[in-house]
matplotlib code that plots the C-alpha trace (Angstrom):
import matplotlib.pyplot as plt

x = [28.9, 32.2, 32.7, 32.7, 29.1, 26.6, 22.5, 21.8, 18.9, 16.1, 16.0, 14.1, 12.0, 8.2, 6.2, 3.7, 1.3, -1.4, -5.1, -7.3, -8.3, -9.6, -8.2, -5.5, -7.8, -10.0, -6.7, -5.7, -9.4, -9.4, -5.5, -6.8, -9.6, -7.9, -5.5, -8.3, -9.8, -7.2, -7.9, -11.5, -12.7, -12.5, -15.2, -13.4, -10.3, -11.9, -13.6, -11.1, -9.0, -11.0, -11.4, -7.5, -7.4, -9.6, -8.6, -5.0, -5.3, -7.8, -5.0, -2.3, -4.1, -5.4, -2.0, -0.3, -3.0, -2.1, 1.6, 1.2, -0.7, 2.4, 4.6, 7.7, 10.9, 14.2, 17.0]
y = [19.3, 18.7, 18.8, 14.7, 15.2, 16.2, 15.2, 12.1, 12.4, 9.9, 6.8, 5.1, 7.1, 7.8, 4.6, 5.2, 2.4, 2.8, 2.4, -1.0, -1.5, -4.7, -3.0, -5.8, -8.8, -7.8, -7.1, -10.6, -12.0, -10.2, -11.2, -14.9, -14.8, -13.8, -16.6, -18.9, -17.4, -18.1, -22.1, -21.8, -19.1, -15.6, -14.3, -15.1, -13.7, -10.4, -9.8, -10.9, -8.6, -5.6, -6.1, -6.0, -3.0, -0.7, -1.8, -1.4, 2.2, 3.0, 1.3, 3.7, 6.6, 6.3, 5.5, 8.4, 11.2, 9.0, 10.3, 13.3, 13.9, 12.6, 15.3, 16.2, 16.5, 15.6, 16.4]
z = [30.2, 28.3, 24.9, 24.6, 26.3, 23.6, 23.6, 21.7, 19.8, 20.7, 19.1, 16.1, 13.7, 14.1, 12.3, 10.0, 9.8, 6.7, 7.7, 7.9, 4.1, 2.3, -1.1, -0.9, -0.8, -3.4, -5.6, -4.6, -5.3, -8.6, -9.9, -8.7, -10.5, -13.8, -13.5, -12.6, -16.1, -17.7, -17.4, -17.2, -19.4, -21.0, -19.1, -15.5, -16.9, -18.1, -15.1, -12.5, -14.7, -14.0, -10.6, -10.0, -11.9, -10.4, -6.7, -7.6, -8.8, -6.1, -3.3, -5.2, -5.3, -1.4, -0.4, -2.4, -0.7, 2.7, 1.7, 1.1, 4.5, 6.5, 7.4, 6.5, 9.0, 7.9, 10.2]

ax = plt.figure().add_subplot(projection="3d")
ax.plot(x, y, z, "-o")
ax.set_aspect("equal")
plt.show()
C-alpha cells in the first residue's frame, strides 16, 4: 500500500442497549400518583411519593452495576 493508503477503522461504535425493566413505569405510576395526591389527598401523595423513590434509586443503582459491567476500550 502507499502511504495515502492506511486501514480505516470500522465504522459506528458497539450499542449498548439496557435490559427489559418495568422500573420506568412504576417510577411514572408513582410520580403520577403523587401529583394526583396532590389534588386529591395527602395519603395519595405520600404514597405515590414513596413509590417513585424506591424505583428511582433501585433503576440508578441497576443501571450503575449495568455500567460497570460494560467494558472498557477507548482507542
Amino acid at each position: 500500500m502507499s502511504s495515502l493508503h492506511h486501514q480505516v477503522p470500522p465504522a459506528g461504535e458497539d450499542v449498548h442497549v439496557p435490559g427489559p425493566s418495568l422500573l420506568p413505569v412504576f417510577n411514572a405510576a408513582g410520580a403520577g400518583l403523587a401529583l394526583l395526591g396532590l389534588a386529591a389527598g395527602l395519603v395519595l401523595t405520600v404514597i405515590g411519593g414513596v413509590i417513585f423513590l424506591v424505583t428511582l434509586v433501585r433503576w440508578i443503582t441497576l443501571a450503575r452495576r449495568e455500567l460497570d459491567q460494560l467494558p472498557l476500550r477507548h482507542e
